[in-house]
GUMIVEX-590527 format. One record per residue (C-alpha): x, y, z; residue number from 0; residue in one letter. Coordinates in pm, 1 decimal, padded with zeros to 6 digits. Layout:
BEGIN
<node><c1>X</c1><c2>Y</c2><c3>Z</c3><i>NUM</i><aa>A</aa></node>
...
REM end
This chain:
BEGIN
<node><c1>03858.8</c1><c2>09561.4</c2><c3>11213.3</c3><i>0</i><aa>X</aa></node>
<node><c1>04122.9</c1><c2>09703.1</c2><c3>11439.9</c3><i>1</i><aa>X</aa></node>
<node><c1>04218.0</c1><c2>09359.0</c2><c3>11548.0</c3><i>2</i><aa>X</aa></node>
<node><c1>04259.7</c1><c2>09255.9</c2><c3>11157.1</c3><i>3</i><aa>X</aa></node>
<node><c1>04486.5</c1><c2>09516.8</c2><c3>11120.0</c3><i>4</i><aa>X</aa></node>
<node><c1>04708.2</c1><c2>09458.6</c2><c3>11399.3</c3><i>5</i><aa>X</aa></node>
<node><c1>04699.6</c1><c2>09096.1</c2><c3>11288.5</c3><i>6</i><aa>X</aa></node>
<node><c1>04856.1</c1><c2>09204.5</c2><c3>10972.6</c3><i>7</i><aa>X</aa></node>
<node><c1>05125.3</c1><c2>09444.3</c2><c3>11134.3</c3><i>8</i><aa>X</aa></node>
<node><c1>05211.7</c1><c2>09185.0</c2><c3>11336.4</c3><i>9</i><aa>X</aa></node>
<node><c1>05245.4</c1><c2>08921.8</c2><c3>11039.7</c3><i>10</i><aa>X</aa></node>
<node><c1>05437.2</c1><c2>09242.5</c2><c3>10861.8</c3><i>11</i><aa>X</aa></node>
<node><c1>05694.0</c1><c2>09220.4</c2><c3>11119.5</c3><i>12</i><aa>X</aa></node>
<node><c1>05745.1</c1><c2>08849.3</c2><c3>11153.5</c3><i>13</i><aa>X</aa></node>
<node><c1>05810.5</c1><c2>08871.0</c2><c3>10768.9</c3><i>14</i><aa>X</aa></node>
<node><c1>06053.7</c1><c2>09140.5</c2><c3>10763.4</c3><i>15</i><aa>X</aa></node>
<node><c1>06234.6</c1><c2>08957.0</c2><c3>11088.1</c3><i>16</i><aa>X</aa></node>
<node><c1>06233.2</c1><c2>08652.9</c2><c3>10868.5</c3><i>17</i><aa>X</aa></node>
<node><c1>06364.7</c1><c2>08802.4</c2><c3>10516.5</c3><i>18</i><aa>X</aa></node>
<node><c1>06652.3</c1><c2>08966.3</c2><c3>10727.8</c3><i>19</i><aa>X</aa></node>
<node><c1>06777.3</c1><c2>08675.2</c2><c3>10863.5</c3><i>20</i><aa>X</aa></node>
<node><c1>06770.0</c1><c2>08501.5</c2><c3>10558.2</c3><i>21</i><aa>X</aa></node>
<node><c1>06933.7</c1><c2>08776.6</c2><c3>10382.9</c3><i>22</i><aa>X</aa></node>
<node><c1>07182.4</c1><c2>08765.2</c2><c3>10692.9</c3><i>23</i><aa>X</aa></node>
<node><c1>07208.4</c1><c2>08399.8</c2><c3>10608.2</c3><i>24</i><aa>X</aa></node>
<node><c1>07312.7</c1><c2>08408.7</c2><c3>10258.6</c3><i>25</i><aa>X</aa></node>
<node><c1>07533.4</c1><c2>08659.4</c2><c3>10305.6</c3><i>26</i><aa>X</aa></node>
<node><c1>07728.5</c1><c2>08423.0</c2><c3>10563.5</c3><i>27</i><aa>X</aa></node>
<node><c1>07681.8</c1><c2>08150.0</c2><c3>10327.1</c3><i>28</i><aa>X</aa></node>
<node><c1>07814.7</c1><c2>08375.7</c2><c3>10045.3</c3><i>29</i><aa>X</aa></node>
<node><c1>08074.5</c1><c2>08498.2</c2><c3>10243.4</c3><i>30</i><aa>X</aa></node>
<node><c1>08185.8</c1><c2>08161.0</c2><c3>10353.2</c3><i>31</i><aa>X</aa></node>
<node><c1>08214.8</c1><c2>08048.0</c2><c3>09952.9</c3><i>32</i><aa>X</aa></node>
<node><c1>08432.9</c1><c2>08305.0</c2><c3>09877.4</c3><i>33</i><aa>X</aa></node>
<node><c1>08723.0</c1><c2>08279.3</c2><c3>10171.2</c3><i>34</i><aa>X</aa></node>
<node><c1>08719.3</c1><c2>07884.7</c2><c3>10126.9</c3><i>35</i><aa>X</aa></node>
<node><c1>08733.0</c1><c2>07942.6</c2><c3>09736.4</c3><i>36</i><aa>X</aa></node>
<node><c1>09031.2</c1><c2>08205.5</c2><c3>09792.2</c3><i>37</i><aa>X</aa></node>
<node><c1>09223.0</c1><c2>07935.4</c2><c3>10053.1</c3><i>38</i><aa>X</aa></node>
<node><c1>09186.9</c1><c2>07685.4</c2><c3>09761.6</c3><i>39</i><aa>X</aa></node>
<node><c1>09322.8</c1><c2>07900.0</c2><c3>09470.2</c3><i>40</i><aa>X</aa></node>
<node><c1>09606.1</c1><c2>08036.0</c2><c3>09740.7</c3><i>41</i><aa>X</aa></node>
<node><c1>09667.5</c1><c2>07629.2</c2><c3>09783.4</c3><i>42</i><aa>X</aa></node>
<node><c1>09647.6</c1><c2>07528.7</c2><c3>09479.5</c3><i>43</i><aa>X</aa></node>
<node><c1>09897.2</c1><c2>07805.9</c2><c3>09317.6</c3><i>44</i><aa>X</aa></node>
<node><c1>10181.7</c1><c2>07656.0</c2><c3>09568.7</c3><i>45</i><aa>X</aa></node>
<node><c1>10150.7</c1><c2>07308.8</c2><c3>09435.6</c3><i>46</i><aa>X</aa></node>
<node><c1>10290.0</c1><c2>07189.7</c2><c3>09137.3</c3><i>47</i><aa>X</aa></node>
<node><c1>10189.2</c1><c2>06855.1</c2><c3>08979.2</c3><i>48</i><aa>X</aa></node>
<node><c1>10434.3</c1><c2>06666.3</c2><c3>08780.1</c3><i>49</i><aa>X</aa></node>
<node><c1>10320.3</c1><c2>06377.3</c2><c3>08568.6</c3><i>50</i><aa>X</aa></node>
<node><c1>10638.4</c1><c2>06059.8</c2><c3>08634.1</c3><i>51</i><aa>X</aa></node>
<node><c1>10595.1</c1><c2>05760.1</c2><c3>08395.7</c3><i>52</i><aa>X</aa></node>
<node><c1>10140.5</c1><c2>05789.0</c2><c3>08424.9</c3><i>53</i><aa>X</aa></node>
<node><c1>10194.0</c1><c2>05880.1</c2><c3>08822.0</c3><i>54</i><aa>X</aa></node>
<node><c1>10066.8</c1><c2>06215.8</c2><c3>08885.8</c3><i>55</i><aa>X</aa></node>
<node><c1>10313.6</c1><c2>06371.7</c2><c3>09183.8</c3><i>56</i><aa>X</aa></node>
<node><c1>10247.2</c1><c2>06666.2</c2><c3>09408.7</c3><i>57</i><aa>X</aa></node>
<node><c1>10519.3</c1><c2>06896.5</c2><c3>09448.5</c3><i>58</i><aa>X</aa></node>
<node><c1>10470.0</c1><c2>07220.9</c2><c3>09716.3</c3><i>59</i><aa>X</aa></node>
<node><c1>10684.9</c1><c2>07506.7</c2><c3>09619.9</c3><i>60</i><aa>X</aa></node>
<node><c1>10805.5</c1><c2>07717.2</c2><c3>09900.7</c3><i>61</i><aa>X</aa></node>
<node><c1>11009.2</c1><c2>08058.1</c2><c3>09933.8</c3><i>62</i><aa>X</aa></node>
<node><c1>11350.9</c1><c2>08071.0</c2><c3>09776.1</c3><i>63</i><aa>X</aa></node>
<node><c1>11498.3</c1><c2>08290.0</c2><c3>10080.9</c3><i>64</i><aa>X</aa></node>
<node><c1>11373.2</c1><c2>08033.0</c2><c3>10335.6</c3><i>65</i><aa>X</aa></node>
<node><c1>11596.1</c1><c2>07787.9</c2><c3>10230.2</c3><i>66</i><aa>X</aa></node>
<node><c1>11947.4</c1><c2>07923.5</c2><c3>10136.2</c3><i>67</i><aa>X</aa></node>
<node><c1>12091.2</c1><c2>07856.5</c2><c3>10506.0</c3><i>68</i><aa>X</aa></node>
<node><c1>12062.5</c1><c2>07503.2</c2><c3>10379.4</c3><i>69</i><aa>X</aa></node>
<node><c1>12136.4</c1><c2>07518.6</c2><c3>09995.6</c3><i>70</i><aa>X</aa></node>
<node><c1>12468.6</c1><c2>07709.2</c2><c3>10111.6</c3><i>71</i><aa>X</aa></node>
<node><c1>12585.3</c1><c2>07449.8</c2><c3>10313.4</c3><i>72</i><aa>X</aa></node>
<node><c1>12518.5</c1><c2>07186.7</c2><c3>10048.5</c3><i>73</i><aa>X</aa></node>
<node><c1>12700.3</c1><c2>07437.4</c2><c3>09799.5</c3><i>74</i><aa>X</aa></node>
<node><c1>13020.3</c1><c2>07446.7</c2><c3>10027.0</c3><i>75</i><aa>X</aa></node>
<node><c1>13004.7</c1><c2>07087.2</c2><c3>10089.6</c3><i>76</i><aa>X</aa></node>
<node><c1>12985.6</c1><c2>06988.4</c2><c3>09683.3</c3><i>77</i><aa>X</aa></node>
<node><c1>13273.7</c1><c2>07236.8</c2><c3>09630.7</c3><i>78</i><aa>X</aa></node>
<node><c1>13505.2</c1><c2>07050.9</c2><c3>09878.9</c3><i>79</i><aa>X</aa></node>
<node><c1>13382.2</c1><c2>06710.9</c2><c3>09765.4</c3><i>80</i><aa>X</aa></node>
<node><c1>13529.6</c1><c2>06786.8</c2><c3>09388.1</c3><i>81</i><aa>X</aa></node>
<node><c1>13763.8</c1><c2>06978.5</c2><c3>09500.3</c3><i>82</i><aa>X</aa></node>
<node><c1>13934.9</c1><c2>06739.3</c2><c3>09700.2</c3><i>83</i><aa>X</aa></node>
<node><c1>13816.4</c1><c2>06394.3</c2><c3>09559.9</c3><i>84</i><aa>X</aa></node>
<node><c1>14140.8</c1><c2>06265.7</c2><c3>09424.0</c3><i>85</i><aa>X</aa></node>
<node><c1>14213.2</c1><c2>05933.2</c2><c3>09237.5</c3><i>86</i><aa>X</aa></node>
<node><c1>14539.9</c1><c2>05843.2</c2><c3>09033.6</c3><i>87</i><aa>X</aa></node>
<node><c1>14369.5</c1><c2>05970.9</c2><c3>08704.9</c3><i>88</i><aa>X</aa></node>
<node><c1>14444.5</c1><c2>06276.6</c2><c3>08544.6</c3><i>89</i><aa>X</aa></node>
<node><c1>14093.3</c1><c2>06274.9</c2><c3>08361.7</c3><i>90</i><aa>X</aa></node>
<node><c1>13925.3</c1><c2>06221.6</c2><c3>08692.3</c3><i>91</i><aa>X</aa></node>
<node><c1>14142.2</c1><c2>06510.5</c2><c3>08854.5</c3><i>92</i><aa>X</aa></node>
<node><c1>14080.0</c1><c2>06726.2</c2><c3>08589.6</c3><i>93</i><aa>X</aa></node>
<node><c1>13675.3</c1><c2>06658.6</c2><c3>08579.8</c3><i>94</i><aa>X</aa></node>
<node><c1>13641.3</c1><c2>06704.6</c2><c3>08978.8</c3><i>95</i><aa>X</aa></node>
<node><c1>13889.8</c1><c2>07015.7</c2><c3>08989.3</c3><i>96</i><aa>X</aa></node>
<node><c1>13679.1</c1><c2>07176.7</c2><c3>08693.0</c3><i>97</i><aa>X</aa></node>
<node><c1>13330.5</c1><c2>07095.3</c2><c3>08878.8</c3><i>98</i><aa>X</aa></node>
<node><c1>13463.2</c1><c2>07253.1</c2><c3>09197.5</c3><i>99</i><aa>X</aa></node>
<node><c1>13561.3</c1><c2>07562.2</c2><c3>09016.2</c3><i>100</i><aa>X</aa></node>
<node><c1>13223.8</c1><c2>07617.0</c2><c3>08862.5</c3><i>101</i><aa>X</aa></node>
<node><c1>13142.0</c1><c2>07729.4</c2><c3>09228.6</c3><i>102</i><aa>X</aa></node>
<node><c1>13398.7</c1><c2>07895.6</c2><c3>09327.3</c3><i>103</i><aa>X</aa></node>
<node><c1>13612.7</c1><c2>08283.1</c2><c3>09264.8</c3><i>104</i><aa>X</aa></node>
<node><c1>13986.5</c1><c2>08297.2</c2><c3>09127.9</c3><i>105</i><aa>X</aa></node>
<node><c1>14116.5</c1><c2>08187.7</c2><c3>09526.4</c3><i>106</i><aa>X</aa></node>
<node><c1>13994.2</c1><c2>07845.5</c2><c3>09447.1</c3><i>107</i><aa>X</aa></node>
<node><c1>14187.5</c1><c2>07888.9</c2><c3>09084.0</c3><i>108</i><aa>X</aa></node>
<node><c1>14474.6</c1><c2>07994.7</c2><c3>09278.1</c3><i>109</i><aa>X</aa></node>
<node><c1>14465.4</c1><c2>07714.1</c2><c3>09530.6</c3><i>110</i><aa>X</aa></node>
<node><c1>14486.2</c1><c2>07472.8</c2><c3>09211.3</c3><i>111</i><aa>X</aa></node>
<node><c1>14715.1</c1><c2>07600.8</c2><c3>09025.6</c3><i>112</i><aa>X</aa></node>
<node><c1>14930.1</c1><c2>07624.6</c2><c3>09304.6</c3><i>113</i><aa>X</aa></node>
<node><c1>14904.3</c1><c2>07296.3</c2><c3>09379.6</c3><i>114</i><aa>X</aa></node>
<node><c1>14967.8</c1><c2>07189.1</c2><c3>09002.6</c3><i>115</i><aa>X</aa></node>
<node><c1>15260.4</c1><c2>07378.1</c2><c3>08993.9</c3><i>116</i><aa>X</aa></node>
<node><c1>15402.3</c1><c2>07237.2</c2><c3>09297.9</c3><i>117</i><aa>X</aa></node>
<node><c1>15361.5</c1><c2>06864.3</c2><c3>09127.7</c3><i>118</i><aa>X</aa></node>
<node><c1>15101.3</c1><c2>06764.9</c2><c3>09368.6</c3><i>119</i><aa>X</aa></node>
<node><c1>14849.3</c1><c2>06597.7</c2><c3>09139.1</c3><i>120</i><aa>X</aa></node>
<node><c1>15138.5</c1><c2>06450.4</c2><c3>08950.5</c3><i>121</i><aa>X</aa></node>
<node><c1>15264.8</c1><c2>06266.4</c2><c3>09290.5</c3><i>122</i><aa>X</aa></node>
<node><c1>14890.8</c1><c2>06123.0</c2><c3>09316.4</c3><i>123</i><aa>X</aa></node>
<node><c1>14918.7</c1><c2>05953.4</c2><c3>08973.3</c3><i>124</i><aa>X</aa></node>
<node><c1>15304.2</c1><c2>05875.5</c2><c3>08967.7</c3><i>125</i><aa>X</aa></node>
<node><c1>15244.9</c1><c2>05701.5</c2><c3>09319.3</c3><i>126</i><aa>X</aa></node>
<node><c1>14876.7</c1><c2>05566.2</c2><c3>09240.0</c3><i>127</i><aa>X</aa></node>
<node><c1>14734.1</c1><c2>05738.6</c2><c3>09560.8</c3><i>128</i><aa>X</aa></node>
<node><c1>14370.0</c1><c2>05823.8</c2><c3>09684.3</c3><i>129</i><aa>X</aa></node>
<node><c1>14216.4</c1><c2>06111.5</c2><c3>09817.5</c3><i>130</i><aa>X</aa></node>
<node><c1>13893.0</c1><c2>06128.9</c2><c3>09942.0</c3><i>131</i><aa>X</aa></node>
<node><c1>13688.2</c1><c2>06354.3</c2><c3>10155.6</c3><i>132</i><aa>X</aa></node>
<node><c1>13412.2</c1><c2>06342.9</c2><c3>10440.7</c3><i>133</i><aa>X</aa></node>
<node><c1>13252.0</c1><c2>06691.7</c2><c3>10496.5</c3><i>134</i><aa>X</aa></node>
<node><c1>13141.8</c1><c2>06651.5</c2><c3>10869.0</c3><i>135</i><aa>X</aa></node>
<node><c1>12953.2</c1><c2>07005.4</c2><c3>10907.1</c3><i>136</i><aa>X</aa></node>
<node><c1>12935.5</c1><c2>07317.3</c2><c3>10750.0</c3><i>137</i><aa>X</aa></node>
<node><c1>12869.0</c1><c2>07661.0</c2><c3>10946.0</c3><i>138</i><aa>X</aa></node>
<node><c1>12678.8</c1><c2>07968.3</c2><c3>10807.5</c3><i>139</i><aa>X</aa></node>
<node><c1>12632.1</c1><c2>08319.8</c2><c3>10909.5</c3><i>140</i><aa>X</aa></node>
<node><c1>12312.1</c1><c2>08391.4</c2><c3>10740.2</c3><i>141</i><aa>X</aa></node>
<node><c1>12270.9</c1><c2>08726.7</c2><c3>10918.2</c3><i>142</i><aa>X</aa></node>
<node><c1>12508.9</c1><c2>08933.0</c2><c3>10684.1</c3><i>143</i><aa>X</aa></node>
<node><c1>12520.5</c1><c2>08911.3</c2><c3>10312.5</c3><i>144</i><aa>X</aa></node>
<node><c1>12794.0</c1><c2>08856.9</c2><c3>10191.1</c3><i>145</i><aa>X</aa></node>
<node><c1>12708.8</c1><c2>08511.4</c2><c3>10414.5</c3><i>146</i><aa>X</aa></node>
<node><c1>13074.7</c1><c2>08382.7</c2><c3>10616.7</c3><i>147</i><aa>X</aa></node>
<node><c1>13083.5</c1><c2>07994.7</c2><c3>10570.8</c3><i>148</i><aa>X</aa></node>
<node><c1>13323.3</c1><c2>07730.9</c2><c3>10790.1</c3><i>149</i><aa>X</aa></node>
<node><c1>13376.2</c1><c2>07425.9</c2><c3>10673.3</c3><i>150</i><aa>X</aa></node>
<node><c1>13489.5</c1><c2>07110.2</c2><c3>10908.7</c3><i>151</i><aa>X</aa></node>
<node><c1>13564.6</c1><c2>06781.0</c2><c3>10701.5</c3><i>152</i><aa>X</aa></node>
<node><c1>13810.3</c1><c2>06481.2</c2><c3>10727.5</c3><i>153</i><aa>X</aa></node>
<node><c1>14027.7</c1><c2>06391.1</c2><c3>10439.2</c3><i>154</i><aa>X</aa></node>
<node><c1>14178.8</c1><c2>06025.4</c2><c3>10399.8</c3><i>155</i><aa>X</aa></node>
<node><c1>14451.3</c1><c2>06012.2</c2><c3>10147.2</c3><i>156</i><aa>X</aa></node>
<node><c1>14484.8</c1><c2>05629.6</c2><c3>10071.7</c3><i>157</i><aa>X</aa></node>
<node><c1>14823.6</c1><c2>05466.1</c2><c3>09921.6</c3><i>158</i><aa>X</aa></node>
<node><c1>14919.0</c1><c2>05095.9</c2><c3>09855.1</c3><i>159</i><aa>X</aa></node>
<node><c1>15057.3</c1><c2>05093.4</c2><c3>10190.1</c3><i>160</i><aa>X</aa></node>
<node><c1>14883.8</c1><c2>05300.9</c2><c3>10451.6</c3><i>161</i><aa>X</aa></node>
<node><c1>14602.4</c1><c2>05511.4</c2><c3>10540.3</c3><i>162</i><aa>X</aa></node>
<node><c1>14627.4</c1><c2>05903.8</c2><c3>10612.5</c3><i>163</i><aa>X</aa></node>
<node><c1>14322.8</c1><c2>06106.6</c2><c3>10796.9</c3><i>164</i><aa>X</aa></node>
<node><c1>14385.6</c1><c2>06460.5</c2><c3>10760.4</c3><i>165</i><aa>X</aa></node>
<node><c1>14129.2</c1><c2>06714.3</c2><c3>10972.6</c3><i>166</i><aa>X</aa></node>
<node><c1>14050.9</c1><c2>06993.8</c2><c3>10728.9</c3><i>167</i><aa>X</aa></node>
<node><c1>13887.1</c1><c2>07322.1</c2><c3>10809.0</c3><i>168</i><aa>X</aa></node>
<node><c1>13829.2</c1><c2>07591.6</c2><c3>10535.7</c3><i>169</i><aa>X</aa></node>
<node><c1>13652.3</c1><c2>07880.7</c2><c3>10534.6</c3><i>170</i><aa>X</aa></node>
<node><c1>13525.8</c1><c2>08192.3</c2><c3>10287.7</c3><i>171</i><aa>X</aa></node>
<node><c1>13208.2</c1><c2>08394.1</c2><c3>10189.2</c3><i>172</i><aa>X</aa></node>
<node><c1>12916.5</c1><c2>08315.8</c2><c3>09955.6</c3><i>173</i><aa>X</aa></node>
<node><c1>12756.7</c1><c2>08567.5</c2><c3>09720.3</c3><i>174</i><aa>X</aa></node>
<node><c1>12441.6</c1><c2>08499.4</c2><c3>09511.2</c3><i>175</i><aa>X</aa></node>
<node><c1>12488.3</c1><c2>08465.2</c2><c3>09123.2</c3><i>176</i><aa>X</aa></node>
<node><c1>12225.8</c1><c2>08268.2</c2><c3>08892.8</c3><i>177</i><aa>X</aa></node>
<node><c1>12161.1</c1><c2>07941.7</c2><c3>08905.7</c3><i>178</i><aa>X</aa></node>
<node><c1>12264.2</c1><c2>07720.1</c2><c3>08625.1</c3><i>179</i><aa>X</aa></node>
<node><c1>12378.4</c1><c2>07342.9</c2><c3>08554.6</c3><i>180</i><aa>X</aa></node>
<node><c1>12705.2</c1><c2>07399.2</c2><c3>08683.6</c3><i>181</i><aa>X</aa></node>
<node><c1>12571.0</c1><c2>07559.5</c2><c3>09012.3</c3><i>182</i><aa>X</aa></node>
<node><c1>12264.3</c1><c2>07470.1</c2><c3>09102.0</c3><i>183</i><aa>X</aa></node>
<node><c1>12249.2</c1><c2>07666.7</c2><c3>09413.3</c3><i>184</i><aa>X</aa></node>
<node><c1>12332.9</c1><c2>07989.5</c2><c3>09296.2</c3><i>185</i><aa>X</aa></node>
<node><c1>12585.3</c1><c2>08057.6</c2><c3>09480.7</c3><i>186</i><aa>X</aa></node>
<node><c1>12981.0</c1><c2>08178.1</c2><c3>09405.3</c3><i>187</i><aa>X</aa></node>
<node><c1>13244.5</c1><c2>08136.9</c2><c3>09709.5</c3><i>188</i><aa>X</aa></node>
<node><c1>13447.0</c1><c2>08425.7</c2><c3>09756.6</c3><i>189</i><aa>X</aa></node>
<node><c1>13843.8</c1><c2>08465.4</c2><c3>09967.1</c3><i>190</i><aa>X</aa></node>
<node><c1>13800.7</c1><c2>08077.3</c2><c3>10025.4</c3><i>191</i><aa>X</aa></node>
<node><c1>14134.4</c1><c2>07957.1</c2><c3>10177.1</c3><i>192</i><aa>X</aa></node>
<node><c1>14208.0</c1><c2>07632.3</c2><c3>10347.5</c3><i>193</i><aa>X</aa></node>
<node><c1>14257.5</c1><c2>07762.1</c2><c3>10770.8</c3><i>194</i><aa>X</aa></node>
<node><c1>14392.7</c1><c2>07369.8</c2><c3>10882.6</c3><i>195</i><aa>X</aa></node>
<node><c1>14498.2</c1><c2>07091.6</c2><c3>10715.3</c3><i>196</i><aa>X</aa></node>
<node><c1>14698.2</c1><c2>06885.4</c2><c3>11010.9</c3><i>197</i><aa>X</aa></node>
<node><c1>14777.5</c1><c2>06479.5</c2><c3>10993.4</c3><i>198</i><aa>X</aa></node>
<node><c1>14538.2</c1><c2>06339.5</c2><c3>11234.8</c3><i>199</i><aa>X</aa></node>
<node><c1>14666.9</c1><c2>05937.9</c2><c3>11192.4</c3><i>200</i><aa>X</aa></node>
<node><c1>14861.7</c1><c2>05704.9</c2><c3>10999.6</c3><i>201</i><aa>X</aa></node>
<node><c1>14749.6</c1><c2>05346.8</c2><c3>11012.9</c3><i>202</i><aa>X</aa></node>
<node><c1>14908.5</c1><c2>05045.9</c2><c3>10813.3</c3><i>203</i><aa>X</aa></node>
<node><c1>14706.1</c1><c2>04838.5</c2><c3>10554.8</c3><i>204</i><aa>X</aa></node>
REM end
């Protein structure tokens, strides 16, 4: 009888070792469900699917502050590229020179009108001349706010007869505004004022 008993404490035991570790199991398993269903939602809510012409497109969305280093160089690069692509049409002038502004404070305005008044757009048409504009680098601060911005670009101004290349090096400070058509980037630059603008070359055509 005694040996019946202990046969059934000892099957007790074996039970109760097995029912924990099967409890200990499902909680894993349980526990296991919910991280990899919590990575998947966290995944899922930084992708964006857009739908092009039937082809479904993934599209990962990342943190606005992590990329305005690079969206403020692009901003101070389309700025100079209206601002200073020229051709001998007062239309065109007038399109690229309002762009440019879009993006930029009342020193840009100045800078313009300035140049308007000194008959400096009229010359372009009057003589049928080019200008065009390669920005070769932009530098940012990004450590203070209002962010400092340098701008290194070649100009070529282009005539029936020869070829100028101008170095150009400009420089001013960016403050955030909202986005919209007109600046994409978000971006207004502030005290910008051209530092060099030297004749590099003149070659014949």
């Amino acid at each position: 009888m005694f040996r019946s008993l202990k046969n059934i404490d000892s099957a007790y035991q074996q039970t109760k070792t097995l029912a924990l570790l099967f409890m200990l199991l499902c909680f894993s398993v349980a526990a296991y469900a919910v991280y990899s269903a919590r990575q998947t939602a966290t995944a899922a809510q930084g992708r964006i699917y857009v739908l092009d012409q039937g082809n479904l497109l993934a599209a990962v969305s990342h943190n606005v502050k992590e990329n305005r280093p690079v969206e403020a160089k692009d901003h101070v690069k389309r700025f100079h590229e209206f601002f200073f692509t020229l051709d001998p049409d007062a239309k065109a002038i007038e399109y690229n020179v309002s762009q440019s502004l879009f993006l930029a404070d009342e020193s840009a305005q100045r800078a313009y009108e300035n140049l308007k008044e000194s008959g400096y757009y009229n010359k372009l048409i009057q003589a049928n001349i080019s200008q065009d504009i390669k920005v070769d680098s932009v530098s940012i601060n990004a450590a203070n706010y209002p962010y400092y911005a340098r701008c290194y670009a070649h100009q070529q101004v282009i005539r029936a007869s020869s070829v100028t290349s101008r170095l150009l090096v400009s420089e001013c400070y960016l403050r955030d505004v909202s986005r919209s058509t007109n600046n994409p980037h978000g971006f207004l630059m502030e005290r910008w004022r051209v530092v060099q603008n030297n004749d590099l070359r003149t070659e014949r055509r």
